[in-house]
C-alpha positions as CSV (number, residue, x, y, z in Angstrom):
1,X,71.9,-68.8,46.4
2,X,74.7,-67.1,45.4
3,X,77.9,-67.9,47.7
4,X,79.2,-70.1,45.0
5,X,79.8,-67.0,42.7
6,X,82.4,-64.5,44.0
7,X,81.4,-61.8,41.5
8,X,77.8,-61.9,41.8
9,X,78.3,-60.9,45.4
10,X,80.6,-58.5,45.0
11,X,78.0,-57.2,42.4
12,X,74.8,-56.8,44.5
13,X,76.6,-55.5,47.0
14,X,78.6,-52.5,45.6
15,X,76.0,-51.8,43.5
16,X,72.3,-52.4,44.8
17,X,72.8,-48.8,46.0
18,X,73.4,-47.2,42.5
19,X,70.2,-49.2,41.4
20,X,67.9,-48.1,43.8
21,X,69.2,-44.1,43.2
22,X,68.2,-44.4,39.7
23,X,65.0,-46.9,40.4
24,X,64.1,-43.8,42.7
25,X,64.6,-41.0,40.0
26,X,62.4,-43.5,37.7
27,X,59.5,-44.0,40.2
28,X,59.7,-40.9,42.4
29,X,58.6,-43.3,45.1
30,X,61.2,-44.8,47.6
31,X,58.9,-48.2,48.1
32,X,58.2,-48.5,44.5
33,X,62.5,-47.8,43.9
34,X,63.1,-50.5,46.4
35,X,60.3,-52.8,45.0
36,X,61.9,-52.7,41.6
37,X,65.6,-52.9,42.6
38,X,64.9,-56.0,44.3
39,X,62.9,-57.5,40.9
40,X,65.9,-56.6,39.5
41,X,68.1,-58.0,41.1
42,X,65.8,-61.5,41.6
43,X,66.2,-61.4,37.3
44,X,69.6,-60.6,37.9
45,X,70.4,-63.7,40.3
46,X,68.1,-65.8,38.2
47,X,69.9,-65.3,35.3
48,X,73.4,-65.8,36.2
49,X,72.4,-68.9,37.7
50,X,70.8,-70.1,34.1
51,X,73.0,-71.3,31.7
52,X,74.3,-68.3,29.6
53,X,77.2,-66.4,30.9
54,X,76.6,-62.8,31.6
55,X,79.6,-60.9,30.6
56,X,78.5,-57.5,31.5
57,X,76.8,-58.3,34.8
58,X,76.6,-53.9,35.9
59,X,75.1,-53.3,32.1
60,X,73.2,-56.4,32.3
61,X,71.6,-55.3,35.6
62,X,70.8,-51.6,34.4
63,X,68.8,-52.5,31.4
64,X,67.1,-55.1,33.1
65,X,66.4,-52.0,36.2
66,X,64.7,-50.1,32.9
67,X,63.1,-52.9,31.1
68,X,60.8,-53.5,34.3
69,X,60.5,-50.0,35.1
70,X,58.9,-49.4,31.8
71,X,56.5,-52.5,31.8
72,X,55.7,-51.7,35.1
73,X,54.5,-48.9,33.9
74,X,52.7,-50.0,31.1
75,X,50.2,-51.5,33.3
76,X,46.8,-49.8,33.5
77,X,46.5,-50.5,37.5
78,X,49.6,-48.4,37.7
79,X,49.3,-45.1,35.5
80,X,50.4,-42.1,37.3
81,X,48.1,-39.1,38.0
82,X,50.7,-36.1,38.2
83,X,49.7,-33.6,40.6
84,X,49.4,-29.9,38.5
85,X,51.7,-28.0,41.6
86,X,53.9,-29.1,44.3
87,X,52.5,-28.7,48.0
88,X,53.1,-25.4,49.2
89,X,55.1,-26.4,52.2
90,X,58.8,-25.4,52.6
91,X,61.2,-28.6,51.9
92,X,63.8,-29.0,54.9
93,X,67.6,-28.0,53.4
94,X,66.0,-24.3,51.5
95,X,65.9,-23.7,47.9
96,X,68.3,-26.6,47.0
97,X,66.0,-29.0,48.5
98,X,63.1,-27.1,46.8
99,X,64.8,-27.5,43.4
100,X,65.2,-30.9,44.1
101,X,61.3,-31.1,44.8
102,X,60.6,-29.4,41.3
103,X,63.2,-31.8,39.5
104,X,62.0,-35.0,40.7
105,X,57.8,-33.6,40.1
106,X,59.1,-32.7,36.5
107,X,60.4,-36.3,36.3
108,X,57.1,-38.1,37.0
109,X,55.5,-36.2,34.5
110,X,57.7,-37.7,31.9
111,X,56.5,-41.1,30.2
112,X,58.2,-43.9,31.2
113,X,60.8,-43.9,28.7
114,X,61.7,-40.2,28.5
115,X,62.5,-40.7,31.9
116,X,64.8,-43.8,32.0
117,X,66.9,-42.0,29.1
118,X,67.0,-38.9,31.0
119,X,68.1,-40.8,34.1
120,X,70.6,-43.0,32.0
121,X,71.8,-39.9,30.1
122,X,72.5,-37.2,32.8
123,X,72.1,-38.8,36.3
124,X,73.9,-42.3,35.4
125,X,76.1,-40.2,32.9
126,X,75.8,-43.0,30.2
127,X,76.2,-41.7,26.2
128,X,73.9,-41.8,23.5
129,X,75.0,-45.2,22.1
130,X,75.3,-46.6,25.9
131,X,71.8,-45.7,26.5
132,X,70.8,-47.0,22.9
133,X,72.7,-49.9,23.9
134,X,70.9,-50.6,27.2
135,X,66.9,-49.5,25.8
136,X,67.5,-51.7,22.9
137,X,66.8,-49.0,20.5
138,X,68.5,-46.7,18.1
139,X,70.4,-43.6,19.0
140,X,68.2,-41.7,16.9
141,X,65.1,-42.7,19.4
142,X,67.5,-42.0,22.7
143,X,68.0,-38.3,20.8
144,X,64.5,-37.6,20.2
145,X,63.4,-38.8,23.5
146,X,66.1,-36.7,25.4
147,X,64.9,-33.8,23.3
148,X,61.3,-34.4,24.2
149,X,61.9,-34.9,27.8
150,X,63.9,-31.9,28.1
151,X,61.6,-29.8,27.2
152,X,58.8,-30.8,29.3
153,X,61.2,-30.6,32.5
154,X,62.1,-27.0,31.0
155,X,58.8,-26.1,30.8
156,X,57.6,-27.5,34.0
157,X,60.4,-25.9,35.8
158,X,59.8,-22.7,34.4
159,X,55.9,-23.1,35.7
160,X,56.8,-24.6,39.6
161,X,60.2,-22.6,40.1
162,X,60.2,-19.5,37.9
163,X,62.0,-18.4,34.4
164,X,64.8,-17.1,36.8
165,X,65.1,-20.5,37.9
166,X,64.3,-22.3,34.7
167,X,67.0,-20.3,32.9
168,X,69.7,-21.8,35.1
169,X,68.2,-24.9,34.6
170,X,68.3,-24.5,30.7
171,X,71.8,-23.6,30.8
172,X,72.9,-26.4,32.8
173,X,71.0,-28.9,31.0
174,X,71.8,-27.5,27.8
175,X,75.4,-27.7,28.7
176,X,75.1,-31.5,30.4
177,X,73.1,-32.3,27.3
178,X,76.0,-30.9,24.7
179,X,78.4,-33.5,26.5
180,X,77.6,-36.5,24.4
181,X,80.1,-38.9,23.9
């Protein structure tokens, strides 16, 4: 498969972990995360072996990680039905873990795209143009997205944690979110 190509192995794996974080902050489901980081990498391993030359094999792999994501989702078989509250069980690890719950919820209420630029933007630390770059769309659309998003994790955060809470969480998105490149 791929022993004859040095790279490509060193590729999947240093980086199948890094995937399958950001496949998991996508699809808020560890199966579904693993599922697509191994499509992924199958279109990965499929391509290299074609005939064109991939010259950017990590940026390659990340926007082939969102492409599927988002058609995945575009399936009607597949739409997600967000619940309105979290369970009211306590998460092991306290309020950190409890924030963490909140977080990913607000996530999956996102569409598809929203999330994978929020992902790419403040989890995967990529710029505007980066993420532009790996959507295939203009920055202006990776802007307005990020906006969009934002505010619907503000305002769900402010609903399942508290304004307390959701203050902090403006701030620190606000500043994370003044940091583009």
């Amino acid at each position: 498969m791929h022993r004859d190509d040095p790279e490509l192995r060193e590729f999947l794996s240093h980086r199948r972990h890094a995937l399958l974080r950001s496949a998991y902050l996508m699809c808020g489901d560890t199966h579904a995360a693993e599922d697509l980081v191994q499509t992924t990498l199958i279109k990965v391993v499929m391509a290299r072996r074609g005939r064109r030359r991939i010259e950017h094999l990590d940026a390659y792999a990340r926007r082939t990680l969102v492409n599927t994501f988002i058609a995945s989702r575009r399936r009607l078989w597949h739409r997600e039905r967000p619940h309105e509250q979290l369970p009211d069980a306590p998460a092991p690890g306290g309020a950190d873990a409890d924030l963490g719950l909140a977080v990913r919820a607000a996530l999956q209420r996102l569409a598809p795209r929203q999330r994978a630029v929020l992902v790419l933007r403040f989890f995967e630390d990529q710029s505007v143009h980066a993420t532009a770059e790996l959507l295939g769309v203009s920055e202006g659309t990776v802007k307005s997205q990020t906006a969009r998003g934002l505010e619907v994790l503000r305002a769900t955060l402010r609903h399942v944690v508290g304004d307390a809470v959701g203050e902090v969480v403006d701030e620190e998105l606000t500043h994370m979110h003044g940091v583009n490149r």
